[in-house]
N, C-alpha and C positions, 0 to 999 in steps of 0.2 A: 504494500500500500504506500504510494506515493506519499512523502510527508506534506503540511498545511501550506506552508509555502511555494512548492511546485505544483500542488493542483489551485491556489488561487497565480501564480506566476500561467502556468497553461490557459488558464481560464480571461484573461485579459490579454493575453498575445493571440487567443482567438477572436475577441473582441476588435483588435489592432490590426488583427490581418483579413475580416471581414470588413473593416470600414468603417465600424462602429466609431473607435476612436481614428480619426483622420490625421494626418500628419500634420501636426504643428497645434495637436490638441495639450492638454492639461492633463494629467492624470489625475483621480482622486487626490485630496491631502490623506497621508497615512493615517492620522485622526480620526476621518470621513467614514473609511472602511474599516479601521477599529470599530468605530461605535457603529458599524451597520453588521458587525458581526461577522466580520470576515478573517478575522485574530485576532494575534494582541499584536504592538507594535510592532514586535523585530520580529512577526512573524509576515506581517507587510512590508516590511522594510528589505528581509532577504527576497521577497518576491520580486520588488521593483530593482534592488539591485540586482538579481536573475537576468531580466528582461532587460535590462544595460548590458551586461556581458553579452547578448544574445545578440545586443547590435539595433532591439525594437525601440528603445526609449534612452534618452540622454538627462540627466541630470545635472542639476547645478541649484546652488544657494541665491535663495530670490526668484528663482522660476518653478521651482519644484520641479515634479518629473513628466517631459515632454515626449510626446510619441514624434520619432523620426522620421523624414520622408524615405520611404523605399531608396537605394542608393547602389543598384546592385554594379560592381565592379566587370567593367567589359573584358572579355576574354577574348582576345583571338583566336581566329581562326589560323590559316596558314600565312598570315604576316608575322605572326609571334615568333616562325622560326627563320624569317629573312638572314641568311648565311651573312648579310653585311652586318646583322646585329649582336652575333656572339664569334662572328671568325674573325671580322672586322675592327668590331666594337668591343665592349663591354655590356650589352643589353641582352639578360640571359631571358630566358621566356616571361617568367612571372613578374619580372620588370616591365617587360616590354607591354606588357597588361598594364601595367601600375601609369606606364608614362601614355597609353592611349587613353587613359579613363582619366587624365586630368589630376591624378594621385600622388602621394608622398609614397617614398619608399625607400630603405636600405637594406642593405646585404646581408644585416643580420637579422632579417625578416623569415629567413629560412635557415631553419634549423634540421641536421641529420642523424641518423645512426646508419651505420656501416658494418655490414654483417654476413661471411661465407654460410649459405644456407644450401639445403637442398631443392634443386628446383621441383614446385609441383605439375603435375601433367599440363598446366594451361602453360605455367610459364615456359618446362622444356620442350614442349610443341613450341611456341613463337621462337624459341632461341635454336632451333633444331638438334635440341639435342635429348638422351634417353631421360623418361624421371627420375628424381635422386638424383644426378650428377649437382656437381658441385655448380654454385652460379653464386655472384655478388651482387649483395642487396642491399640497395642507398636506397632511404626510406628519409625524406624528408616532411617535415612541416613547415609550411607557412602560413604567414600571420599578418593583420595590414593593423597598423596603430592597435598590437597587442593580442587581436582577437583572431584565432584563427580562420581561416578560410580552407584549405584542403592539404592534402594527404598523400603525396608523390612517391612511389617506387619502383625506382627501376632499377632491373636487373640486367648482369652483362655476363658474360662467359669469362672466368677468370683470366687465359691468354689475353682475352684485348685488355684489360684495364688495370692486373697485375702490377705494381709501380707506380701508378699512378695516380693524380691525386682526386681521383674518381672512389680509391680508397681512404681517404684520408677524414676522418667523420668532423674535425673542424667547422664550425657553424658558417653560412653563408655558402655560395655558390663556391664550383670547384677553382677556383682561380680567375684571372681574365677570361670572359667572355662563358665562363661553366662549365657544363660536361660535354657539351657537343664541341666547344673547341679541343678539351684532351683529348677525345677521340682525333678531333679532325689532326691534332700534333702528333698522334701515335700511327697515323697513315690510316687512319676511319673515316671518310669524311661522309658528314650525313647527306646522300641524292635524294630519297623518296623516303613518306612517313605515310604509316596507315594509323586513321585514331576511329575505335569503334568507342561510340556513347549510348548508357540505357542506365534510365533512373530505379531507383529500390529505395528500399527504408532500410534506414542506417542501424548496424549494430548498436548493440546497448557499450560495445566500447569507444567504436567511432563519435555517438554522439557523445558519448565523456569528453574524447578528444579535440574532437571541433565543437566543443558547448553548442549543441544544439539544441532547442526545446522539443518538448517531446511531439511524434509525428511530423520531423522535417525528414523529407525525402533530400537524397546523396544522389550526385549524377557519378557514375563511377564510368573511368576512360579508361578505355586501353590503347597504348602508343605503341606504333613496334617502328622501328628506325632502322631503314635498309640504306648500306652503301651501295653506289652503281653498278658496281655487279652482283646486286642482291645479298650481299650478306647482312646478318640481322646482327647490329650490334647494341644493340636496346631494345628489352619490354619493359613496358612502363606502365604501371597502374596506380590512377589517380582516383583519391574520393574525394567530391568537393559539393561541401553544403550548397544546396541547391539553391536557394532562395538568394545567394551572397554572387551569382555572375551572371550575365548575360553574353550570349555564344554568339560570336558573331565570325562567319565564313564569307568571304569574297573571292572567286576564282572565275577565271572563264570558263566558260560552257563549252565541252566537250563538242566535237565532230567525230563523229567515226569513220565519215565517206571522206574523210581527209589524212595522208599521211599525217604521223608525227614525227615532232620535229627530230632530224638526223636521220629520218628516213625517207625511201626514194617509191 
């Protein structure tokens, strides 16, 4: 049984996300819902602070607590991995999100662990190799002003990334420009990315993880990153609270009665 403060914290974040309270409303004073019987103070007090972590309402002295407008963080599509942004530059993916959406960001917005595991049948299928074999898994977190947003792990076949500071669990991206430049310095350079997306309801650990309230659905990605001659040097699987991005793809539209390009 859910404790008093997450079923009234649940119970106004549906409130919030029906429209009932509208962005840039008021919330009750904690008082208000004291005396209407909805607990004792710091039994409202933890709920509204809840619903701040959660990213639904902002607080401050003099305002009491304000319902936020919707503010969902734009994701790229296939410009996030523009090769002049992490071979070139320094603009590793989840930056390159931070800097399209008008955002603040720093390096140590993403946080890792780095860990020889055995791969399981989805992962040694993408990586071509048997289950069980050995594979390394960088499992990162990131977070925008504190609060998480999603769940990043990808794995590599020991040989390509061995040395490299694709191993190395130090917080922030893997060096200049992240992991797709060590690959692309170790003679990997990423040509073609396949990313399959389908939404679920997020574990009872996930949502631990990225402070979800309860009943936020997770979009969860899978990446697999092939060099030009097809070799797969990344799977990648991402959970990311759904409600915190919007996906946005731009590409041109395919011909099929038309060679492609390099061919005759």
């Amino acid at each position: 049984m859910a404790p008093k403060w997450r079923d009234l914290a649940d119970r106004l974040a549906e409130r919030i996300r029906s429209g009932e309270y509208e962005p840039g409303r008021q919330l009750p004073h904690i008082r208000d819902l004291v005396a209407a019987g909805e607990g004792s103070k710091s039994t409202v007090h933890t709920a509204y602070k809840a619903l701040e972590a959660e990213g639904l309402v902002t607080s401050s002295r003099g305002h009491g607590t304000v319902v936020r407008p919707p503010a969902a963080l734009q994701r790229l599509g296939t410009d996030r991995y523009d090769k002049a942004k992490w071979r070139d530059g320094d603009e590793v993916a989840f930056i390159a999100d931070r800097v399209a959406s008008g955002r603040p960001h720093s390096r140590g917005d993403q946080t890792q662990t780095v860990s020889r595991v055995q791969a399981t049948d989805t992962i040694a299928a993408a990586l071509g190799l048997r289950p069980g074999s050995d594979v390394y898994a960088r499992a990162r977190l990131i977070k925008e002003s504190g609060r998480p947003t999603h769940i990043l792990t990808s794995h590599y076949r020991p040989e390509h990334v061995e040395g490299t500071r694709l191993v190395d669990p130090a917080p922030g991206p893997a060096g200049r420009g992240g992991g797709f430049r060590v690959l692309y310095d170790a003679g990997y350079e990423i040509d073609r990315m396949r990313e399959e997306l389908f939404a679920r309801s997020a574990t009872p650990e996930e949502a631990k993880v990225l402070q979800l309230p309860s009943g936020e659905a997770v979009v969860e990605l899978h990446r697999t990153a092939f060099t030009a001659d097809g070799t797969v040097v990344e799977f990648a699987i991402g959970v990311h609270a759904a409600s915190r991005f919007r996906w946005t793809y731009d590409f041109a539209v395919p011909d099929s009665t038309q060679p492609r390009s390099g061919q005759r």
